[in-house]
Structures are given as structure tokens and as C-alpha cells.
PQR file with spaces between the fields and no chain letter, atoms N, CA, C, O and H, PARSE charges and radii, in Angstrom:
ATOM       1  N    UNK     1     -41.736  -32.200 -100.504 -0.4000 1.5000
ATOM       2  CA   UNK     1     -42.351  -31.640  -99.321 -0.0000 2.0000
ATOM       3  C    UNK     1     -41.422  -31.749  -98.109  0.5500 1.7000
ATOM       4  O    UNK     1     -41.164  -30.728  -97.471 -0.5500 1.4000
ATOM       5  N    UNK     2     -41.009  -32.698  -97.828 -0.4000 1.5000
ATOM       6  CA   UNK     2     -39.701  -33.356  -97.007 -0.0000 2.0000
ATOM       7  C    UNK     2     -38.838  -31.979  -96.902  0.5500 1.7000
ATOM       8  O    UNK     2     -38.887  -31.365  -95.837 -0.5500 1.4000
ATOM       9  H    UNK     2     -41.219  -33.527  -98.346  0.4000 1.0000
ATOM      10  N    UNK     3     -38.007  -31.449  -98.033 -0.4000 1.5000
ATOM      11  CA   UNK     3     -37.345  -30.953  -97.715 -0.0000 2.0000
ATOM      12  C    UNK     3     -37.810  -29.550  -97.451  0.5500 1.7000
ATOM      13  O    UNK     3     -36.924  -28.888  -96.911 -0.5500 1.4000
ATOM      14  H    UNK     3     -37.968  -31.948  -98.899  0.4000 1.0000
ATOM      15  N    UNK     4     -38.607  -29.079  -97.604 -0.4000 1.5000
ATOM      16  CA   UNK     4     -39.596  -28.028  -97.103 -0.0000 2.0000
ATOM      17  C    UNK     4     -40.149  -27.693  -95.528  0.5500 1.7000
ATOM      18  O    UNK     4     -40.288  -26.632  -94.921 -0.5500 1.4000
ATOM      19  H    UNK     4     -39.326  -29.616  -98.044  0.4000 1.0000
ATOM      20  N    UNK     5     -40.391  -29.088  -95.168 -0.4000 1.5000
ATOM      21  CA   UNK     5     -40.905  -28.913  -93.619 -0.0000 2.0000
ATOM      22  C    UNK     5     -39.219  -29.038  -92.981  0.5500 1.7000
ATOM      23  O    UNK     5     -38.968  -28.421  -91.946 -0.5500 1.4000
ATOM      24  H    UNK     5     -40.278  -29.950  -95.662  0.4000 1.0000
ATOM      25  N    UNK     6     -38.433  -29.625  -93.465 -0.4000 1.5000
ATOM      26  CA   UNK     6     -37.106  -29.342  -92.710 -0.0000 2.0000
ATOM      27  C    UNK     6     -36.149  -27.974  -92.526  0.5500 1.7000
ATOM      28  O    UNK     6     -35.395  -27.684  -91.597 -0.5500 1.4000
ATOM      29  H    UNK     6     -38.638  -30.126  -94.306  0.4000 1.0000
ATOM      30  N    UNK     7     -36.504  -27.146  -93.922 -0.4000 1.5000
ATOM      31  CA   UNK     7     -35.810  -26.085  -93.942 -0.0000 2.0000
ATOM      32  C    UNK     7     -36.784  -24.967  -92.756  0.5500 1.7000
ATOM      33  O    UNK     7     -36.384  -23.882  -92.335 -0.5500 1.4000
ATOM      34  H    UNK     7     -37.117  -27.382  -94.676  0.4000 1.0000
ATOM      35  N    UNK     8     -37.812  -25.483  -92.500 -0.4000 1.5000
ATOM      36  CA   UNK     8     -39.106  -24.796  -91.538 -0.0000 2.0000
ATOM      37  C    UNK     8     -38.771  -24.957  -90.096  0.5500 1.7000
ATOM      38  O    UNK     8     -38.908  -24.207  -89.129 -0.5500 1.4000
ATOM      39  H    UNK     8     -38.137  -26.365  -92.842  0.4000 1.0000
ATOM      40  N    UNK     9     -38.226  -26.325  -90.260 -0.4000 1.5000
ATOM      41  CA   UNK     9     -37.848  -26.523  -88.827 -0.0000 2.0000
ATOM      42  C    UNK     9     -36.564  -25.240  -88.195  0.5500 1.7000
ATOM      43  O    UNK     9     -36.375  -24.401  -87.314 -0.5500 1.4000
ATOM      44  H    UNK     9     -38.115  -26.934  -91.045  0.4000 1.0000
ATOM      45  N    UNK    10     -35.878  -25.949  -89.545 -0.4000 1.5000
ATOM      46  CA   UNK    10     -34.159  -25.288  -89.266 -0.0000 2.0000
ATOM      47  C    UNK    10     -34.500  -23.735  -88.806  0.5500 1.7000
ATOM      48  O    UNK    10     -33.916  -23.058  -87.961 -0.5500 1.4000
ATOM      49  H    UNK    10     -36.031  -26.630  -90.261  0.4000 1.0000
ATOM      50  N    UNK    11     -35.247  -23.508  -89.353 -0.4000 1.5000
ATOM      51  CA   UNK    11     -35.690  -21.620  -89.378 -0.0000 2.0000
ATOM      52  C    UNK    11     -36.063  -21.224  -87.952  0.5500 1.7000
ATOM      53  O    UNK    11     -35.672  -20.251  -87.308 -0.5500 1.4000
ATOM      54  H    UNK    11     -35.721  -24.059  -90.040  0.4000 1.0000
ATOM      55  N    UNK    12     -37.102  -22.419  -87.523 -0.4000 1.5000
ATOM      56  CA   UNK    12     -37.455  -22.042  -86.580 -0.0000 2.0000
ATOM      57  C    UNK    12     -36.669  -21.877  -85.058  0.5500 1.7000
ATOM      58  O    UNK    12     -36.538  -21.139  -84.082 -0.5500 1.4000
ATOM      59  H    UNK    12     -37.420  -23.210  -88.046  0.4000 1.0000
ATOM      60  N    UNK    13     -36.248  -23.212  -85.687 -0.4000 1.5000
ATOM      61  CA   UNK    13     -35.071  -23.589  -84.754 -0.0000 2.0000
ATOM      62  C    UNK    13     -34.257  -22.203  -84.373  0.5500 1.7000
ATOM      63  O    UNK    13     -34.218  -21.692  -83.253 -0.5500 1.4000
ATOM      64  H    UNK    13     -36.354  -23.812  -86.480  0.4000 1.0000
ATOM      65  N    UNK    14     -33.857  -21.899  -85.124 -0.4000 1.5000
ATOM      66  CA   UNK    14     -32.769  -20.755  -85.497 -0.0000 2.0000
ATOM      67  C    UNK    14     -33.324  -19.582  -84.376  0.5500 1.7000
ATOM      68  O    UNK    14     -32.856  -19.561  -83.238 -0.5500 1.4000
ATOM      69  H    UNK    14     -33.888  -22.314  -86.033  0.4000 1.0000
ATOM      70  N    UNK    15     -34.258  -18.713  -84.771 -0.4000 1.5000
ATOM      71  CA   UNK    15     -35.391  -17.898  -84.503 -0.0000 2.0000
ATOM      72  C    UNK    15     -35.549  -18.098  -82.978  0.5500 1.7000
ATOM      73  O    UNK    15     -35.652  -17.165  -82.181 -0.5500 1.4000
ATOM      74  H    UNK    15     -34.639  -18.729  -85.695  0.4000 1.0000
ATOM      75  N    UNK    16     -35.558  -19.393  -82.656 -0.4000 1.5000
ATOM      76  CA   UNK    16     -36.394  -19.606  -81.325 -0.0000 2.0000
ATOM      77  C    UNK    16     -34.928  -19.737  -80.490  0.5500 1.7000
ATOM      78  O    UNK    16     -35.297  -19.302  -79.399 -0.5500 1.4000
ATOM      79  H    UNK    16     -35.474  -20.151  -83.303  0.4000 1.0000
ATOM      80  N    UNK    17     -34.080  -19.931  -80.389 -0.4000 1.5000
ATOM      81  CA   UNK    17     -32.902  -20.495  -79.979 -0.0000 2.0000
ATOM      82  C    UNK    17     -31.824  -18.779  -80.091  0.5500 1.7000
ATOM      83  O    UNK    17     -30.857  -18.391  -79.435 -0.5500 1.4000
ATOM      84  H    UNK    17     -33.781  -20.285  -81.275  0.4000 1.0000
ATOM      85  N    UNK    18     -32.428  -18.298  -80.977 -0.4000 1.5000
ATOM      86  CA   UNK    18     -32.025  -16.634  -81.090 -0.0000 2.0000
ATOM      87  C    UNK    18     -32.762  -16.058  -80.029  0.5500 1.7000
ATOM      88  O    UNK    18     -32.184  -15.571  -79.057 -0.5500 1.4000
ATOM      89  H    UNK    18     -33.213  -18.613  -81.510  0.4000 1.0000
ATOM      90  N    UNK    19     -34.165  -16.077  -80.154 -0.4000 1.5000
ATOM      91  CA   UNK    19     -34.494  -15.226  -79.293 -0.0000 2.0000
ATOM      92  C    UNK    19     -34.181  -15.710  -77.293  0.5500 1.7000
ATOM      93  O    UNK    19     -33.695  -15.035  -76.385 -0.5500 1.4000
ATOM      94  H    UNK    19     -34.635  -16.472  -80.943  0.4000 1.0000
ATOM      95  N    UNK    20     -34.639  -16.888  -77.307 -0.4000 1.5000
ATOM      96  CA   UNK    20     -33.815  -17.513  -76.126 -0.0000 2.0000
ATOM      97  C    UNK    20     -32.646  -17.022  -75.374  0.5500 1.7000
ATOM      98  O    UNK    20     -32.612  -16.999  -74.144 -0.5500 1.4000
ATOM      99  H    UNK    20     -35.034  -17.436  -78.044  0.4000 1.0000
ATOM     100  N    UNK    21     -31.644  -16.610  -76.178 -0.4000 1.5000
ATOM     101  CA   UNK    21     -30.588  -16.598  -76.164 -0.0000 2.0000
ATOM     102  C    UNK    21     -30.799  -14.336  -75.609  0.5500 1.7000
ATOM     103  O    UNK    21     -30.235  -13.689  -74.727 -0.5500 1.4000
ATOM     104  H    UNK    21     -31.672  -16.628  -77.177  0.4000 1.0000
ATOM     105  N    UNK    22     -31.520  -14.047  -76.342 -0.4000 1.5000
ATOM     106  CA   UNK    22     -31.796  -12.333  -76.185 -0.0000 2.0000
ATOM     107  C    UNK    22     -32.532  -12.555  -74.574  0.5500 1.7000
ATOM     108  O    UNK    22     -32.158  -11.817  -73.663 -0.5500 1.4000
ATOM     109  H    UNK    22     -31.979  -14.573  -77.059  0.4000 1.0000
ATOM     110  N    UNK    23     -33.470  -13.498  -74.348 -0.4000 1.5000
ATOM     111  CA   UNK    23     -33.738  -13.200  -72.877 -0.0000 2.0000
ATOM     112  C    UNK    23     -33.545  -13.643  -71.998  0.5500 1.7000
ATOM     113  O    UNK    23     -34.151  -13.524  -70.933 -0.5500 1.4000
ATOM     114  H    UNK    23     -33.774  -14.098  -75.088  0.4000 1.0000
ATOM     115  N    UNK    24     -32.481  -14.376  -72.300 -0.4000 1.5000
ATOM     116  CA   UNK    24     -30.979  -14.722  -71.139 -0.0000 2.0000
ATOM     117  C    UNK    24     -30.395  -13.655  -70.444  0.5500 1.7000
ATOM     118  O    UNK    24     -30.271  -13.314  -69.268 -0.5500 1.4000
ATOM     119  H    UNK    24     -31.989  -14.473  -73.165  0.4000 1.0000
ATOM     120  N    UNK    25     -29.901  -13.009  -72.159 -0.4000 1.5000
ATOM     121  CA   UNK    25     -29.367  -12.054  -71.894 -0.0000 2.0000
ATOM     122  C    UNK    25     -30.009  -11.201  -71.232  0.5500 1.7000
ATOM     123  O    UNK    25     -29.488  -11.283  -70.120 -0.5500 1.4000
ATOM     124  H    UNK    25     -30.002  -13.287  -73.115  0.4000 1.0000
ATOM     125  N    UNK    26     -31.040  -10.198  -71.160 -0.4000 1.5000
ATOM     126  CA   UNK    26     -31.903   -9.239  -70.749 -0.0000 2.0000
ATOM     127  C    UNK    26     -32.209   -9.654  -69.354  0.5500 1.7000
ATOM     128  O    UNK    26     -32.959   -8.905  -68.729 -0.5500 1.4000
ATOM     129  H    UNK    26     -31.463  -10.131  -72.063  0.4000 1.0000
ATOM     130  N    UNK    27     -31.732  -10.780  -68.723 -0.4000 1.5000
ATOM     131  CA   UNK    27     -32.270  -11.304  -67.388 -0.0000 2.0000
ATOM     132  C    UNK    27     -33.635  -11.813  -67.276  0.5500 1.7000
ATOM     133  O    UNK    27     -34.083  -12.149  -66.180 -0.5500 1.4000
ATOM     134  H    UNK    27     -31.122  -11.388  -69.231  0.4000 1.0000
ATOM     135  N    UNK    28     -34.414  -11.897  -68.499 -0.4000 1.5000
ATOM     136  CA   UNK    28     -36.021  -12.416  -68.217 -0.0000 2.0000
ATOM     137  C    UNK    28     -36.103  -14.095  -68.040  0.5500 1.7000
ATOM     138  O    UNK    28     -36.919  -14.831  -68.594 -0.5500 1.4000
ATOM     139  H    UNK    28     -34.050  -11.624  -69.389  0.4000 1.0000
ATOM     140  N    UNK    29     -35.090  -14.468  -67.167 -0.4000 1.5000
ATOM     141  CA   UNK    29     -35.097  -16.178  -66.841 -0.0000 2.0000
ATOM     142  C    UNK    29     -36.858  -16.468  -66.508  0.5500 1.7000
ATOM     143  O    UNK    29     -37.334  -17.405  -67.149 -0.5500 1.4000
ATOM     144  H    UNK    29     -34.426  -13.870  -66.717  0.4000 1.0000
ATOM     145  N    UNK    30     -37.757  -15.767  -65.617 -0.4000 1.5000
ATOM     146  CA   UNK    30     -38.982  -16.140  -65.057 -0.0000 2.0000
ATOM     147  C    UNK    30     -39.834  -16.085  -66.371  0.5500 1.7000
ATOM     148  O    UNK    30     -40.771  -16.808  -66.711 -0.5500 1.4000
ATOM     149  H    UNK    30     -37.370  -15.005  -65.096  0.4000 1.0000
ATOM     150  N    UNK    31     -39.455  -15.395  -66.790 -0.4000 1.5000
ATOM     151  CA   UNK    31     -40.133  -15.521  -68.267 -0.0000 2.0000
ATOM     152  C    UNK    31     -39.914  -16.617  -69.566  0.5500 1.7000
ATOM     153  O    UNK    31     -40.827  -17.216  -70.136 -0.5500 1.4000
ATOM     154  H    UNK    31     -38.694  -14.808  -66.514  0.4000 1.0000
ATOM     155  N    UNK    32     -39.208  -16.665  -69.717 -0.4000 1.5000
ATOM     156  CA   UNK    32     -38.155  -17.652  -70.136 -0.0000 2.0000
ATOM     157  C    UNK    32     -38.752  -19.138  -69.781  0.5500 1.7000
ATOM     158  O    UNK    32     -39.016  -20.041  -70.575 -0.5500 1.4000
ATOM     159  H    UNK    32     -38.467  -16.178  -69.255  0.4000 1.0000
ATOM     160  N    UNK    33     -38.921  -19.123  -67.966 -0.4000 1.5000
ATOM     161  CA   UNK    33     -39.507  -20.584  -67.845 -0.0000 2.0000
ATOM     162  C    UNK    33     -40.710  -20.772  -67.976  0.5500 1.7000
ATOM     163  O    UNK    33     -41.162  -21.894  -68.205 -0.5500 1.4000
ATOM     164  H    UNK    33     -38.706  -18.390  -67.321  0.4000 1.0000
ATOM     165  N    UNK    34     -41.350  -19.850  -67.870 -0.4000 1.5000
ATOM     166  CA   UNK    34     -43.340  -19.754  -67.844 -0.0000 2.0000
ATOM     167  C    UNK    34     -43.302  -20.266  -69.459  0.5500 1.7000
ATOM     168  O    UNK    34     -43.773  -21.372  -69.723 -0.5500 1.4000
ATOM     169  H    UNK    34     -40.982  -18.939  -67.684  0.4000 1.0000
ATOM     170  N    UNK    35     -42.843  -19.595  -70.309 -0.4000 1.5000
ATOM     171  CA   UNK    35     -42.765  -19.960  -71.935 -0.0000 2.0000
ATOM     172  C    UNK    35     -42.734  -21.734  -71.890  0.5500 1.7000
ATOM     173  O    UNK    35     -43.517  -22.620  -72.233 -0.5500 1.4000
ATOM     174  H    UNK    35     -42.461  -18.696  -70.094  0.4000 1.0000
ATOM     175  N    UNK    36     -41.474  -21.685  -71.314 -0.4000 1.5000
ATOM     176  CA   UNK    36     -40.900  -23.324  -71.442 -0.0000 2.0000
ATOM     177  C    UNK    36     -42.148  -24.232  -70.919  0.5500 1.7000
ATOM     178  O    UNK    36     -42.644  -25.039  -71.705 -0.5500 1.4000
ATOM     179  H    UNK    36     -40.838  -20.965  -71.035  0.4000 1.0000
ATOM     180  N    UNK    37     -42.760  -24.078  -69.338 -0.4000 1.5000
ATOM     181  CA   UNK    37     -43.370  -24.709  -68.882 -0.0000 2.0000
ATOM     182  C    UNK    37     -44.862  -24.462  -69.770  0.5500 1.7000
ATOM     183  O    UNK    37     -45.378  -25.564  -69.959 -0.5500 1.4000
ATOM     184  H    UNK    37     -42.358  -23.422  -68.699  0.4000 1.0000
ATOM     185  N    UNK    38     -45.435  -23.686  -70.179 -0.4000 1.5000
ATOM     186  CA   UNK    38     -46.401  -23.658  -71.025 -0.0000 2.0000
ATOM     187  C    UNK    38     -46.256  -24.722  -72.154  0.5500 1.7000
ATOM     188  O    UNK    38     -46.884  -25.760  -72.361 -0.5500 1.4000
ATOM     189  H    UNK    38     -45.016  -22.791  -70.026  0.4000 1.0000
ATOM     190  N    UNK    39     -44.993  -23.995  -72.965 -0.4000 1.5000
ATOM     191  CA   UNK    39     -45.143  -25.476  -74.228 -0.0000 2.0000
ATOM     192  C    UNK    39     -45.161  -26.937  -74.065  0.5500 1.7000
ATOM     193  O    UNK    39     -45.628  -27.867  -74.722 -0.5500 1.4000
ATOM     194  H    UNK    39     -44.483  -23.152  -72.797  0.4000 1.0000
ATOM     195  N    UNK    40     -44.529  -26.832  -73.024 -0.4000 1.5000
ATOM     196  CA   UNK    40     -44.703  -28.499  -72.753 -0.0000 2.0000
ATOM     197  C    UNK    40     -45.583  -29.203  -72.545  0.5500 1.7000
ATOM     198  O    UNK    40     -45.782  -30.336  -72.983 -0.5500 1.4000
ATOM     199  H    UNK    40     -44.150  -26.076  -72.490  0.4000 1.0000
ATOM     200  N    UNK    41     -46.421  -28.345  -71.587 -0.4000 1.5000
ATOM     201  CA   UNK    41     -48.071  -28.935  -70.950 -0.0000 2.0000
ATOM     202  C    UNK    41     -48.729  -28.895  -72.196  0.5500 1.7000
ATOM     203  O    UNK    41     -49.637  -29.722  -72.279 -0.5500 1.4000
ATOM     204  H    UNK    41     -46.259  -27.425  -71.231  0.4000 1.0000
ATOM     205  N    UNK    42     -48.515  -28.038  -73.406 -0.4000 1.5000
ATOM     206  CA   UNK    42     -49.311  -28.279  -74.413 -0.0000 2.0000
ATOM     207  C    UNK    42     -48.643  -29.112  -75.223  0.5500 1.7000
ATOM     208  O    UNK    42     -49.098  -28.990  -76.360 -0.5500 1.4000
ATOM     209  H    UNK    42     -47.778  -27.366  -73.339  0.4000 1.0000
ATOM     210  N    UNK    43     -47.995  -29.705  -75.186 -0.4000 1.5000
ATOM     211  CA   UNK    43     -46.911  -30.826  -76.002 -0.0000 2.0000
ATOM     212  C    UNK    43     -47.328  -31.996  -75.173  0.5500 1.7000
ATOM     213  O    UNK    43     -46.959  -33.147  -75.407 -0.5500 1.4000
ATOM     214  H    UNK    43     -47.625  -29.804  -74.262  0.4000 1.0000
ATOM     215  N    UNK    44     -48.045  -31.677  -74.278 -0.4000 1.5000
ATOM     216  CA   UNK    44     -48.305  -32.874  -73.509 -0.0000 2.0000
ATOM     217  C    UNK    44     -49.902  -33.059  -73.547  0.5500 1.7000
ATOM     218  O    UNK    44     -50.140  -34.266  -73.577 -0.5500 1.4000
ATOM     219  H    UNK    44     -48.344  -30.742  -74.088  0.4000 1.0000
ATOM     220  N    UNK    45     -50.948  -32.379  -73.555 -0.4000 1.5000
ATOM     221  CA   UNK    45     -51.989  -32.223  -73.939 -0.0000 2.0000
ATOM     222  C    UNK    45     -52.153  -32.584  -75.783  0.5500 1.7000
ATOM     223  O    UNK    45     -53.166  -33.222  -76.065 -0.5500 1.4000
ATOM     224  H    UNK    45     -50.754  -31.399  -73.530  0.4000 1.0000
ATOM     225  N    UNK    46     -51.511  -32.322  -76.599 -0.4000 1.5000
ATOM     226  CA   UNK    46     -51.082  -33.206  -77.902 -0.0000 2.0000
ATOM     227  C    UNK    46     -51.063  -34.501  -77.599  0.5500 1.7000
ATOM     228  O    UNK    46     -51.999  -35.301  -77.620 -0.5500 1.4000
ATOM     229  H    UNK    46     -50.688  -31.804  -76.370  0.4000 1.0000
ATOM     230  N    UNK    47     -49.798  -34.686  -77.279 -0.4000 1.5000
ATOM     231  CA   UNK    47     -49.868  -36.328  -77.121 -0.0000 2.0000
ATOM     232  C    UNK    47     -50.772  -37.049  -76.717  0.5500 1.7000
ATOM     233  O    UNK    47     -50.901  -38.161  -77.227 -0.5500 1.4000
ATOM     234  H    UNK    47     -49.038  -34.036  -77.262  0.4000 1.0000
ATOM     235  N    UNK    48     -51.909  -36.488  -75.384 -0.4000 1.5000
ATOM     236  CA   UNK    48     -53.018  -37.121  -75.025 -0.0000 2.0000
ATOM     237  C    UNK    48     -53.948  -36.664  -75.687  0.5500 1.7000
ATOM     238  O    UNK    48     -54.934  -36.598  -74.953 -0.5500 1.4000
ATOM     239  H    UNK    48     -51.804  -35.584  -74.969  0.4000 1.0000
ATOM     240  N    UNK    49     -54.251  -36.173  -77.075 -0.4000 1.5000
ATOM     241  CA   UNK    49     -55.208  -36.458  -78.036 -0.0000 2.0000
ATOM     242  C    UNK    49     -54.628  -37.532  -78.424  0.5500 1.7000
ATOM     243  O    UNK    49     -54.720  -38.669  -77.961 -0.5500 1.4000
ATOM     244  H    UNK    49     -53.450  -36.227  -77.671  0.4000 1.0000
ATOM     245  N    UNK    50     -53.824  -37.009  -79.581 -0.4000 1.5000
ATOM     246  CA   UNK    50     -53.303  -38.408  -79.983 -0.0000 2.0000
ATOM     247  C    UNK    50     -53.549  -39.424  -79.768  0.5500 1.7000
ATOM     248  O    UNK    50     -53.749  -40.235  -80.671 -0.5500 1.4000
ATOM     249  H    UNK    50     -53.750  -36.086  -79.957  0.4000 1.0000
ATOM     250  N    UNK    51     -53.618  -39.729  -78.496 -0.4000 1.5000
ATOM     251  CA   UNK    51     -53.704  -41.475  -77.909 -0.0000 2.0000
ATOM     252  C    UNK    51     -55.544  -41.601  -77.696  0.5500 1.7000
ATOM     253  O    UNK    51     -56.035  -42.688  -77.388 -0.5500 1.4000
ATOM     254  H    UNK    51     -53.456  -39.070  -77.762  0.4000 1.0000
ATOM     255  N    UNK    52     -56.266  -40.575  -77.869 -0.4000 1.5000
ATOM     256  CA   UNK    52     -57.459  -41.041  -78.031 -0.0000 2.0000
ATOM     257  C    UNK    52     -57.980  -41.473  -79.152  0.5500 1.7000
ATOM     258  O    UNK    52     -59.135  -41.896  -79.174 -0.5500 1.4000
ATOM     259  H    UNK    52     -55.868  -39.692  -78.119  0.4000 1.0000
């Protein structure tokens, strides 16, 4: 299973870090950060389940 959720990561990794990279390019930085600042608050809303 191990090596399954890693090759998932790698993919994603890949994918997400590709497309990143396309709306650099295209100039959509404001977009770009709304994305960023969204995942986090929910990466952060995770963690505070978690701890309940």
C-alpha cells in the first residue's frame, strides 16, 4: 500500500507544481494566491479536528 500512496503523491506533486508553474506563466499570480491561501486555512481547519 506504502508504495501506492507514494507514487500518488509523486503524481500529484508533479500535476500541481505543473500547473503552478502554467499560471505563473499566464500572469494569474491573484489567483494563484487565493488557491494557496484557501488550502491552507483548510489544512488548518484539519489539524483542528484532529486535535479534537
Amino acid at each position: 500500500m506504502a508504495p501506492l500512496i507514494e507514487r500518488m503523491f509523486r503524481c500529484t506533486w508533479f500535476l500541481a507544481t505543473e500547473r503552478r508553474e502554467a499560471m505563473l506563466r499566464e500572469g494569474r499570480h491573484d489567483e494563484l494566491d487565493a488557491l494557496v491561501a484557501e488550502a491552507r486555512a483548510f489544512q488548518e481547519s484539519l489539524r483542528g479536528d484532529a486535535a479534537d
